[in-house]
C-alpha positions as CSV (number, residue, x, y, z in Angstrom):
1,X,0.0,0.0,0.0
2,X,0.9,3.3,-0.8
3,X,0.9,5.8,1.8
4,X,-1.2,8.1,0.3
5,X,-4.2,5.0,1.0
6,X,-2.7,4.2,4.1
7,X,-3.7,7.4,5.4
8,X,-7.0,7.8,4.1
9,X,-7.7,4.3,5.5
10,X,-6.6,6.2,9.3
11,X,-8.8,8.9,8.4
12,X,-11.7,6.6,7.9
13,X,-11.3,5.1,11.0
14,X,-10.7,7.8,13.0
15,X,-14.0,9.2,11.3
16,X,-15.8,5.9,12.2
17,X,-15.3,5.9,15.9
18,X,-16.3,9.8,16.1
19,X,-19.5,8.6,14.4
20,X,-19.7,5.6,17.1
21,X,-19.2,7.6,19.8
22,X,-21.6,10.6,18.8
23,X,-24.1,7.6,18.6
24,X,-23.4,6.9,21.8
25,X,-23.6,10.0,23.6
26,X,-26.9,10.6,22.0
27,X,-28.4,7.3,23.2
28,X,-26.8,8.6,26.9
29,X,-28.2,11.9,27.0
30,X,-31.6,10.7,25.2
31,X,-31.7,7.7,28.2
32,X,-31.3,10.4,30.6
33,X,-33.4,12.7,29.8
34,X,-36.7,10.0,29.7
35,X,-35.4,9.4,33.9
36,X,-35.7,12.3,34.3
37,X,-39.1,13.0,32.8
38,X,-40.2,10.1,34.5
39,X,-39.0,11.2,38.0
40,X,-40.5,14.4,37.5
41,X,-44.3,13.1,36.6
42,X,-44.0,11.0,39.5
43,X,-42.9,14.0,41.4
44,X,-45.9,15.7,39.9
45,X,-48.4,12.5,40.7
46,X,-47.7,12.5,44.2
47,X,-48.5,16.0,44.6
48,X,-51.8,15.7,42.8
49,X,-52.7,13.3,45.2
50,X,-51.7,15.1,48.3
51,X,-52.8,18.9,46.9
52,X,-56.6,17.2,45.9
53,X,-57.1,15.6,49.0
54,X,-55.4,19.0,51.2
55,X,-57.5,21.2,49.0
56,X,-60.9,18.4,49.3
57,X,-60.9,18.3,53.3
58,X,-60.3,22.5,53.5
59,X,-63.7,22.7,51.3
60,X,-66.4,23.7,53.3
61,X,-70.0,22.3,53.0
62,X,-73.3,23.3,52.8
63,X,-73.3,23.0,56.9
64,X,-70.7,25.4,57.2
65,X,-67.9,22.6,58.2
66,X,-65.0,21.7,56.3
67,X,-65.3,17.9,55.6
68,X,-62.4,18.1,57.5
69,X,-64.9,18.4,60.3
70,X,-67.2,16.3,59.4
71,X,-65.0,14.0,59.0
72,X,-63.8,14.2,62.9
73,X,-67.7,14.5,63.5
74,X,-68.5,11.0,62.4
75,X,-66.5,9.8,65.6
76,X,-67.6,12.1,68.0
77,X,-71.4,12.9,67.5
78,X,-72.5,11.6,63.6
79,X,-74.8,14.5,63.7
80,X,-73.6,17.8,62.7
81,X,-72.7,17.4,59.1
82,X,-76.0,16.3,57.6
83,X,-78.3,17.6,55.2
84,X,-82.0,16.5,57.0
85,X,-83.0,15.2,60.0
86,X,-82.6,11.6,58.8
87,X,-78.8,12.2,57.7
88,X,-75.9,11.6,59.5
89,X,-72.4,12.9,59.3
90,X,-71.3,9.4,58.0
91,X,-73.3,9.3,55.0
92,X,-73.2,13.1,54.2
93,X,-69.4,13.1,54.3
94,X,-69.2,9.9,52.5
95,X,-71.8,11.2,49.6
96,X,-69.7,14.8,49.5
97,X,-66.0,12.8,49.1
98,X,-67.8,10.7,46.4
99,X,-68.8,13.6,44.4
100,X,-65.4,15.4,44.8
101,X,-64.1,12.2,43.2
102,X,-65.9,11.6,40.6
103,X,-65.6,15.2,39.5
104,X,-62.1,15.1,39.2
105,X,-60.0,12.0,39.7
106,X,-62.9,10.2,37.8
107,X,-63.0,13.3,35.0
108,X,-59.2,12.8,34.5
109,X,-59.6,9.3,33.6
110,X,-58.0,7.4,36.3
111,X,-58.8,5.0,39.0
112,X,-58.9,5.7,42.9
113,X,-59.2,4.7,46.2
114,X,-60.0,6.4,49.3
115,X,-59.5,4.8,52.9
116,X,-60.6,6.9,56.0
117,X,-59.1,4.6,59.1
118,X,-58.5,4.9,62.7
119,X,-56.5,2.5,65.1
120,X,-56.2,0.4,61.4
121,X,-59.3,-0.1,61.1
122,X,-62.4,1.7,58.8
123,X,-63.7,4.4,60.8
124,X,-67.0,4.0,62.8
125,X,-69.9,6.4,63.3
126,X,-70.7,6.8,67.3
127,X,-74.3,6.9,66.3
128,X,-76.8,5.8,66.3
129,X,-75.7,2.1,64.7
130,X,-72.1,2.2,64.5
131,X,-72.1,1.7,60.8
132,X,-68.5,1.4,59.1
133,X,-67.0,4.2,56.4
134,X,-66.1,1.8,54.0
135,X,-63.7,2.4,51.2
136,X,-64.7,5.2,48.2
137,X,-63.7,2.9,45.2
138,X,-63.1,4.5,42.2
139,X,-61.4,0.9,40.5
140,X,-58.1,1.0,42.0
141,X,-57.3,-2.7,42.9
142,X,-54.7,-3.8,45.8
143,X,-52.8,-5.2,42.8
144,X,-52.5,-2.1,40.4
145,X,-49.7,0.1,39.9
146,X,-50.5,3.1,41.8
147,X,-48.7,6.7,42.4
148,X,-47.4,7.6,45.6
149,X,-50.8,8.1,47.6
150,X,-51.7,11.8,49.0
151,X,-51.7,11.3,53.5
152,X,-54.1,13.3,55.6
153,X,-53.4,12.8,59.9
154,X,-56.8,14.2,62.1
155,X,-56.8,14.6,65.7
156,X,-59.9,13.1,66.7
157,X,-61.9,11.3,69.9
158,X,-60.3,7.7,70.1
159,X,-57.1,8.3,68.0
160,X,-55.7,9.9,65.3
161,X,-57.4,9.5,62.1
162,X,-55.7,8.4,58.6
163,X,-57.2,9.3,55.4
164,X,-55.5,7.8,52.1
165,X,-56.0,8.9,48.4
166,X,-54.3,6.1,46.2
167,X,-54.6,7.6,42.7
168,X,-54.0,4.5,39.8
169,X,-51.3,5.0,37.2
């Protein structure tokens, strides 16, 4: 070989791994920008939760109580959050979460779960039966991939309360 072709052959090469490596740093940066996308909309996700369900408990109702209150009402008298005589706090609260729900969560397309607990267990209405909150489901299942959940803590007679908004992915 003549070195007039040797050095165009070095050229080439040298070319080729410049082209190789570009490739590469493009895959790199494009891999890292898609974790931090991700990391960011589950950033985001996790305050939905937690601003909706902040934001749904500060709401006041047509009693004049925040369900915040009514809330801590369904464990101490069941009776000041209701809309007629034949209400209690329990199902008024429960029917007012439900609607909040299903105007937005349920509006944005997703699947959710709400849990309203105290000492691990459902909450319990004082009177006058002692029925049981049960769960708000919305179609999120124990088993489906779900955003970090939005945490509310009440003070209340018999224990701190825990309310949980698990919002499906």
């Amino acid at each position: 070989m003549n070195k007039k072709k040797k050095s165009q052959m070095e050229i080439f090469g040298i070319a080729f791994i410049v082209i190789l490596l570009v490739f590469g740093l493009i895959f790199f940066v494009g891999s890292k920008i898609k974790k931090q996308k991700s990391a960011k909309d589950s950033y985001l996700a996790t305050e939905v939760a937690q601003n909706l369900l902040n934001s749904m408990f500060k709401a006041t109702s047509v009693t004049g109580l925040s369900v915040e209150d009514c809330v801590q009402d369904i464990v101490e008298t069941n009776n000041k959050c209701t809309r007629s005589g034949t209400d209690t706090s329990l199902k008024y609260t429960r029917d007012i979460i439900d609607i909040i729900l299903r105007q937005t969560v349920e509006l944005w397309g997703r699947k959710y779960r709400l849990t309203i607990k105290q000492n691990n267990e459902n909450i319990k209405s004082v009177s006058p039966d002692s029925q049981v909150f049960t769960p708000i489901d919305g179609g999120c299942r124990d088993l489906d991939e779900k955003e970090a959940p939005g945490r509310l803590f009440l003070p209340a007679k018999g224990g701190t309360i825990i309310i949980v908004l698990e919002i499906c992915k």
